[in-house]
C-alpha positions, 0 to 999 in steps of 0.5 A: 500500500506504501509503495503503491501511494508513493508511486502515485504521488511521484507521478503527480509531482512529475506532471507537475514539474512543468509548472512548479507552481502549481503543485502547491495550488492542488492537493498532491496528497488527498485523505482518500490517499490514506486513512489518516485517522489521528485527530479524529477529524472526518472534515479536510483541513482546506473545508475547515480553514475556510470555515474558521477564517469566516467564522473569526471574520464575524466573530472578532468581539469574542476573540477579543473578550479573550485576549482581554479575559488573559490579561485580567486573569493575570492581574487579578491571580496571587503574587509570589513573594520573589526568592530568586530565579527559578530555572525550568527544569528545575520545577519538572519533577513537579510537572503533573502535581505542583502546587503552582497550577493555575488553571486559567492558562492551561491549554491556552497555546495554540496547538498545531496539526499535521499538514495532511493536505497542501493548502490551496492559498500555500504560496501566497497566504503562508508563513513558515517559523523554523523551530528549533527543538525545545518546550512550549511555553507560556511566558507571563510577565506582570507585576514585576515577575515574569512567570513561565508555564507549560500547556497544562498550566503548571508553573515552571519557573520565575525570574526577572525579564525586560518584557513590559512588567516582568521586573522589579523595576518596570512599572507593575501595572504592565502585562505581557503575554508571550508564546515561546521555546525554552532551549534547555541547552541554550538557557534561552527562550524563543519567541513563537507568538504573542497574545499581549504585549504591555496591557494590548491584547493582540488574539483578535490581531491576524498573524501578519500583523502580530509577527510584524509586532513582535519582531519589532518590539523585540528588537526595540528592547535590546536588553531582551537578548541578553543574559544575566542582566539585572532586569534580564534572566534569560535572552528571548529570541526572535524566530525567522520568519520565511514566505512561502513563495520565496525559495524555501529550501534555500532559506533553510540551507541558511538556517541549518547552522544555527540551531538543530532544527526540531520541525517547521510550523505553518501559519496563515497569514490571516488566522487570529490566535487561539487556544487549542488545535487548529488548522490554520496552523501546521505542522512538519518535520522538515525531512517530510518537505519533499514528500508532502510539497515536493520541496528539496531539504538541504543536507544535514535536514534531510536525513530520516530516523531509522525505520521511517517509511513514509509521512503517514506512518511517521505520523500514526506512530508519533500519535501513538506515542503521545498516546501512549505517554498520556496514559501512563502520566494518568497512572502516575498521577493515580499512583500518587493519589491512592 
């Protein structure tokens, strides 16, 4: 069946490679392809963008009660008594029972889906975020703390940053609410997102325009890459942004070198933010580039784990897994609790 399906696809990107453009506007791989039974989802994903779009089109006052809902959430929650840095990792022991739990910003990250199928505005409405392999964080900078917590809402760590109210010395009724990668190895953050910046929701914003904010906002604060400062713990990074109708493959070349690159994440230039999954936000390892958009990976980004097959089955085992992790965190807490 593997065999049969690669057949297929490689005959439709050789049709197509009169006009390399137009691969991206058709779907190359079609649901009917596989039986890509992993988020439950019986509805493609171009059907469900397009309702999204639409539906956060009419919908922007909701989007907006949410972006301002975080932001009082964050100023009304207890202040901690500040008794110096707090590395993440230190915290991750207590990751399913710490007593620093707060619920409001659980699942509040937007969560990306596999890319199961090529959008059909993929060259013109589209934008790549290399990522390079770390945890999803939530950073929560207000009253002159700054706060980071992982998608179940338990706090990880606290120290001093230079975003508008994570420090002693910002003015305390600042907030600022930002979508990261923490690099253990690096020490570092890497800013994926932005919901708020200095009391400014920015949900009910489109992605264009919040990454537009973001990259100059960061690069405004200069004291935001460094480390170790007196208002600074750790440097929070900017992450390249690449179009999608530029030359894909030589953009990652030019980034190979810089960091391990974990995957790639695509957004939609018009897509608000969201908590949870949603299909204006997707997901691939970037040895998969050639198989799903027909794109070369350069070197060392090409090279596949052992015993991969296919996209597909790298996906049904990868859902597997996550599957399987879940479970036994379940026994682990109800381990805990008899």
């Amino acid at each position: 069946m593997a065999t049969e399906v690669k057949d297929n696809l490689t005959t439709i990107i050789e049709k197509e490679n009169s006009n390399p453009r137009a691969v991206f506007y058709k779907k190359p791989i079609r649901r009917d392809n596989y039986n890509l039974d992993i988020d439950n989802i019986d509805t493609p994903q171009e059907i469900r963008r397009q309702r999204l779009l639409q539906f956060q089109k009419k919908c922007r006052d909701i989007a907006f009660n949410v972006g301002r809902g975080i932001l009082e959430e964050a100023f009304n929650s207890e202040e901690d008594e500040y008794e110096g840095d707090m590395e993440i990792e230190e915290n991750e022991k207590k990751k399913y029972h710490s007593s620093k739990r707060h619920k409001y910003y659980a699942n509040q990250l937007m969560m990306s889906e596999w890319m199961l199928e090529v959008p059909q505005d993929f060259l013109d409405k589209w934008i790549i975020v290399p990522c390079p392999q770390g945890k999803r964080t939530l950073v929560v900078a207000c009253k002159g703390i700054t706060k980071a917590y992982n998608k179940r809402g338990n706090q990880l760590g606290k120290f001093y940053s230079a975003l508008p109210g994570g420090n002693s010395s910002e003015h305390r009724s600042s907030c600022t609410i930002i979508d990261c990668l923490w690099i253990k190895q690096q020490k570092a953050y890497f800013v994926l997102d932005v919901l708020a910046w200095s009391n400014q929701s920015l949900m009910n914003c489109d992605t264009e325009f919040r990454f537009f904010w973001l990259k100059s906002q960061l690069q405004e604060i200069e004291e935001l890459q460094k480390r170790d400062t007196y208002r600074n713990t750790y440097p929070m990074l900017p992450l390249p942004n690449i179009n999608c109708n530029t030359d894909i493959s030589l953009a990652l070349a030019n980034l190979s070198n810089i960091y391990p690159l974990d995957g790639l994440l695509f957004y939609h230039r018009d897509g608000k933010y969201t908590k949870g999954r949603t299909p204006l936000v997707t997901w691939l390892k970037p040895f998969m580039l050639p198989e799903v958009l027909g794109i070369s990976t350069p070197p060392p980004l090409d090279e596949k784990p052992d015993g991969y097959i296919d996209f597909k089955y790298y996906i049904l085992n990868s859902r597997a897994k996550k599957r399987k992790q879940k479970l036994e965190n379940q026994m682990d807490i109800g381990d805990e609790n008899s």
